[in-house]
N, CA, C and O of each residue as an XYZ file, in Angstrom:
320
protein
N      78.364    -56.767    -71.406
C      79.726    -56.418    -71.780
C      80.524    -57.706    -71.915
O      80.317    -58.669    -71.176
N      81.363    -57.702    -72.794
C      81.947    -59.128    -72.979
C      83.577    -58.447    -73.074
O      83.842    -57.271    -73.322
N      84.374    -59.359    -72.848
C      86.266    -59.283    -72.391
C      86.944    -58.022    -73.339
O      87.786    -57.193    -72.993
N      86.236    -58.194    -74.713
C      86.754    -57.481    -75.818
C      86.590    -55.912    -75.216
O      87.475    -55.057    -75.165
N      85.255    -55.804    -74.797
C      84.541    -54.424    -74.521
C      85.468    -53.782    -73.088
O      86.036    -52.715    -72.859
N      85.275    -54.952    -72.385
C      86.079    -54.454    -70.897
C      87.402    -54.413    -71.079
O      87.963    -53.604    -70.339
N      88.282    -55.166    -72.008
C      89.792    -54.816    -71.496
C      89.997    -53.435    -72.513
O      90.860    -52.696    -72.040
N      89.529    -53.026    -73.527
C      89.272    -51.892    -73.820
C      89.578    -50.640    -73.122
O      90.399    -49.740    -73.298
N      88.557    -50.903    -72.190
C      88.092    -49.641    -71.120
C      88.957    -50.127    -69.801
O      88.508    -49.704    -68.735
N      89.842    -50.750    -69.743
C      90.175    -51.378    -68.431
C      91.495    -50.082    -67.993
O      91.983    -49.901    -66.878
N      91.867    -49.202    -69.512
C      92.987    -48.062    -68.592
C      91.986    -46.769    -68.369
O      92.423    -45.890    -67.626
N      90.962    -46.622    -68.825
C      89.847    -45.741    -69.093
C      89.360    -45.968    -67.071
O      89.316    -45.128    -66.173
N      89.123    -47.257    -67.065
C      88.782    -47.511    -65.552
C      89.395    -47.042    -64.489
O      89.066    -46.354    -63.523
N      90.524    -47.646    -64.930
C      91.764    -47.743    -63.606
C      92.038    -45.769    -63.612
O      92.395    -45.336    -62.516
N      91.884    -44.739    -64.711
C      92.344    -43.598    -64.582
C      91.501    -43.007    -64.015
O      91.651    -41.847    -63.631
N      90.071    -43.933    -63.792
C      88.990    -43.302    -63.202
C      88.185    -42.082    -64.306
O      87.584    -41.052    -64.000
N      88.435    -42.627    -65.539
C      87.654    -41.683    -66.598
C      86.322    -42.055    -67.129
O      85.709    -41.328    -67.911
N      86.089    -42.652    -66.904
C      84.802    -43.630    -67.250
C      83.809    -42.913    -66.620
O      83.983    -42.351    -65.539
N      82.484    -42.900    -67.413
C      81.334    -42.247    -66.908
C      80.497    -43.448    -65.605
O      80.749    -44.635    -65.398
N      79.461    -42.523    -64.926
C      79.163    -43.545    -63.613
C      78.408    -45.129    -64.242
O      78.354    -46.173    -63.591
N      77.851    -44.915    -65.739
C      77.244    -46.156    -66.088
C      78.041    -46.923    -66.411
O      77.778    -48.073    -66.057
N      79.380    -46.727    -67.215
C      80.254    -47.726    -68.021
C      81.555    -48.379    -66.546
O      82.387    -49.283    -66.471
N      81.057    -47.302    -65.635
C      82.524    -47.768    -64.620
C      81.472    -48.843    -63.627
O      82.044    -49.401    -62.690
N      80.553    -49.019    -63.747
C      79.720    -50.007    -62.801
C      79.442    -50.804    -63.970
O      78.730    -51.691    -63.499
N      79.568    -51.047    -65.252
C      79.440    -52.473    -65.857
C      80.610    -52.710    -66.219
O      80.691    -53.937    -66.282
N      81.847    -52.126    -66.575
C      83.306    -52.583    -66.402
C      83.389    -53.367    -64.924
O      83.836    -54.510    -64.829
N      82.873    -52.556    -63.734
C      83.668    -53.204    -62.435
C      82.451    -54.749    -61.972
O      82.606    -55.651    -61.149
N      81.303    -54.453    -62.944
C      80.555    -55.981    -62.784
C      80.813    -57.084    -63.634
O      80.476    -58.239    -63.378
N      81.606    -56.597    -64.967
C      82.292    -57.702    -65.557
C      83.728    -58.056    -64.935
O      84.216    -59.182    -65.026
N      84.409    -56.879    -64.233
C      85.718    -57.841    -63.797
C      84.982    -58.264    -62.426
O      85.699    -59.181    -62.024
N      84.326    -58.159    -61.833
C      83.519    -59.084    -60.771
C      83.105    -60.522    -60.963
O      83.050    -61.415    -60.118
N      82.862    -60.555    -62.090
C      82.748    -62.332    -63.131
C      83.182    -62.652    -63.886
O      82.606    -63.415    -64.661
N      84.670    -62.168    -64.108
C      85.364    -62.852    -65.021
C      86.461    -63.065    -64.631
O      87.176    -62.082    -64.826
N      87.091    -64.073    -64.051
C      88.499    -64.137    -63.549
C      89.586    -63.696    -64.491
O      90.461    -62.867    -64.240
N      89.374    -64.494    -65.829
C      90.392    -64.105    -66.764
C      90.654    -62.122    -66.810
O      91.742    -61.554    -66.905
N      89.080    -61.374    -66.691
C      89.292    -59.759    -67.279
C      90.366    -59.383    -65.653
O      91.451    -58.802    -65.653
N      89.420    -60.082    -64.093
C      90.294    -59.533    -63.242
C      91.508    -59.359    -62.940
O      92.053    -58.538    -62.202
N      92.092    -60.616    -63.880
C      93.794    -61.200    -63.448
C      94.230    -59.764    -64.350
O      94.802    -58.878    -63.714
N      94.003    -59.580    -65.580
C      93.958    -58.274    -66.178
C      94.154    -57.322    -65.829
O      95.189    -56.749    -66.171
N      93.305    -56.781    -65.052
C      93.212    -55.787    -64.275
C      93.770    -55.356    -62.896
O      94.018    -54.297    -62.320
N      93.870    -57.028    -62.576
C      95.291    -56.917    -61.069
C      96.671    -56.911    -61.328
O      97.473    -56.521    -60.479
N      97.035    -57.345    -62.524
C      98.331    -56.597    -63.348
C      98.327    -55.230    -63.529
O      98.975    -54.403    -62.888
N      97.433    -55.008    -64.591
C      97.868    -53.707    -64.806
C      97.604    -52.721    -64.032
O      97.994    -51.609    -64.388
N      96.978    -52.845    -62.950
C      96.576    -51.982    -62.123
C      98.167    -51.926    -60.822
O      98.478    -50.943    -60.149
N      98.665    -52.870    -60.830
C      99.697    -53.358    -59.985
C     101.191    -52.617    -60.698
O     102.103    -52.105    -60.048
N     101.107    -52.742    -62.177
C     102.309    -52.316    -63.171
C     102.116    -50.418    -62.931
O     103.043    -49.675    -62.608
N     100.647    -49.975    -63.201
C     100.857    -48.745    -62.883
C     101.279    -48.155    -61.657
O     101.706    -47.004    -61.749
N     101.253    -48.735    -60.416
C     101.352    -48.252    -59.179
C     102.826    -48.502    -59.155
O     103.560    -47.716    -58.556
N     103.233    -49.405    -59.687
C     105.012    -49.142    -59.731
C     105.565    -47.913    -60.556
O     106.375    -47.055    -60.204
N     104.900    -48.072    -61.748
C     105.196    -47.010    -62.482
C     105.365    -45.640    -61.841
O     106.348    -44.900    -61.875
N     104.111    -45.455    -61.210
C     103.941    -44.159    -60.284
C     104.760    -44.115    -59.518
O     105.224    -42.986    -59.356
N     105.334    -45.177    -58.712
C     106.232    -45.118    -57.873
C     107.719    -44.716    -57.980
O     108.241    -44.173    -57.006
N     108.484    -44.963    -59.175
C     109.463    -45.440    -59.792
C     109.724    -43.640    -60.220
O     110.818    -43.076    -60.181
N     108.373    -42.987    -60.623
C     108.455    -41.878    -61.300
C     108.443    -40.583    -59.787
O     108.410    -39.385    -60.068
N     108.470    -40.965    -58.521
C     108.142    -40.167    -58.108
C     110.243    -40.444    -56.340
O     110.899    -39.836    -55.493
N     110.119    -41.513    -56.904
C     111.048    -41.839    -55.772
C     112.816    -41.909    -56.584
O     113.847    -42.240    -55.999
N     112.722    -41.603    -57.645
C     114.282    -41.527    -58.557
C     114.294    -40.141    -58.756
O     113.749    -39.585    -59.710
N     115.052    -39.455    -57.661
C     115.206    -37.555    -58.038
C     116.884    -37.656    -57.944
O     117.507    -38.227    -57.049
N     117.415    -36.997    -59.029
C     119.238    -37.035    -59.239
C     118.770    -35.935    -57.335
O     117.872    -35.195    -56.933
N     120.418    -36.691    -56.645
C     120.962    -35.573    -56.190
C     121.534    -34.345    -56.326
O     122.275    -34.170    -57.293
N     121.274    -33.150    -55.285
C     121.724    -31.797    -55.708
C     122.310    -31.889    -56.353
O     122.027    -31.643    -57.526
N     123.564    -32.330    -55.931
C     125.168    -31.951    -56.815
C     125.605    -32.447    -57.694
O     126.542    -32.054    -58.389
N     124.841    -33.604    -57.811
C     124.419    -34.010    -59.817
C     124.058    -33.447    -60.655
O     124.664    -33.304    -61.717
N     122.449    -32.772    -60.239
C     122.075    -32.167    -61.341
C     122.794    -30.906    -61.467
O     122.952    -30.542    -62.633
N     123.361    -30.002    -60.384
C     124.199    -28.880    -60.589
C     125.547    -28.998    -61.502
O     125.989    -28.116    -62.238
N     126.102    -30.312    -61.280
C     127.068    -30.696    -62.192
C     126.948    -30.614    -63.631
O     127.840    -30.121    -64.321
N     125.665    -31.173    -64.198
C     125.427    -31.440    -65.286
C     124.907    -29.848    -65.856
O     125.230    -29.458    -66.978
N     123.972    -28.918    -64.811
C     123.630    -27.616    -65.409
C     124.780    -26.778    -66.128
O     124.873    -26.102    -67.152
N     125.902    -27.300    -64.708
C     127.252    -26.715    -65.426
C     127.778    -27.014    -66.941
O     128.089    -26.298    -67.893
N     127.731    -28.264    -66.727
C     128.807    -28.599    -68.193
C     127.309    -28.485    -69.540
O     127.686    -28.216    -70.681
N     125.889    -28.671    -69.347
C     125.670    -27.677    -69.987
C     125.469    -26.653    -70.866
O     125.183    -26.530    -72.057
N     125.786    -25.705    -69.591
C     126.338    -24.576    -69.940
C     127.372    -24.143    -70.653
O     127.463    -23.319    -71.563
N     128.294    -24.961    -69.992
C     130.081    -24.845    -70.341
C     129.792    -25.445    -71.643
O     130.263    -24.763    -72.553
N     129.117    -26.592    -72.072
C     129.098    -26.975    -74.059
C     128.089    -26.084    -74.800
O     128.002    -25.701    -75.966
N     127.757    -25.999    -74.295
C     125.936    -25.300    -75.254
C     126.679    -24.067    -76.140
O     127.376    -23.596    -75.241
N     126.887    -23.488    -76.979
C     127.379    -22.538    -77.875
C     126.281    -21.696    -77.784
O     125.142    -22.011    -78.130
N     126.675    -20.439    -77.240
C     125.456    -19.520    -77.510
C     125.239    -19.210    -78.474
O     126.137    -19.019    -79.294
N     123.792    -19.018    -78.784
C     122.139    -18.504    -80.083
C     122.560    -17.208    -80.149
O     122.713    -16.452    -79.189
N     122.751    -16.960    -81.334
C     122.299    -15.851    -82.095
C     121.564    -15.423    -82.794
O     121.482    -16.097    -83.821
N     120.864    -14.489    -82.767
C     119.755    -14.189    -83.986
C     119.888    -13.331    -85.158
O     118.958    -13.229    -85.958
């Protein structure tokens, strides 16, 4: 496998979609290649924020109730 082949497959890896042969020669080329690992310790580092970012920003109650209101209060009711 050469850099082209592995950074390819490197979000295929990290999602854990990779079949058992291609995820043991992806994880033996970033094992010898500093350049594919630095790669892969980014983006593997960028998604875990991502995840994070997506799971720890929830509006408070009385925000989002605010906003259901007005809404409501603009939305022009559908007719058919």
């Amino acid at each position: 496998m050469d850099c082209d082949d592995c950074l390819e497959r490197l979000y295929t890896f990290l999602d854990k979609e990779l079949g058992p042969t291609e995820r043991k020669e992806v994880a033996q080329h970033l094992a010898d290649c500093g350049d594919c690992d630095d790669n892969f310790v980014f983006e593997e580092r960028f998604l875990r924020v991502i995840r994070d970012c997506g799971t720890s920003d929830v509006a408070p109650t009385e925000l989002r109730q605010r906003v259901l209101e007005r809404l409501r209060r603009d939305t022009p009711p559908t007719t058919l």
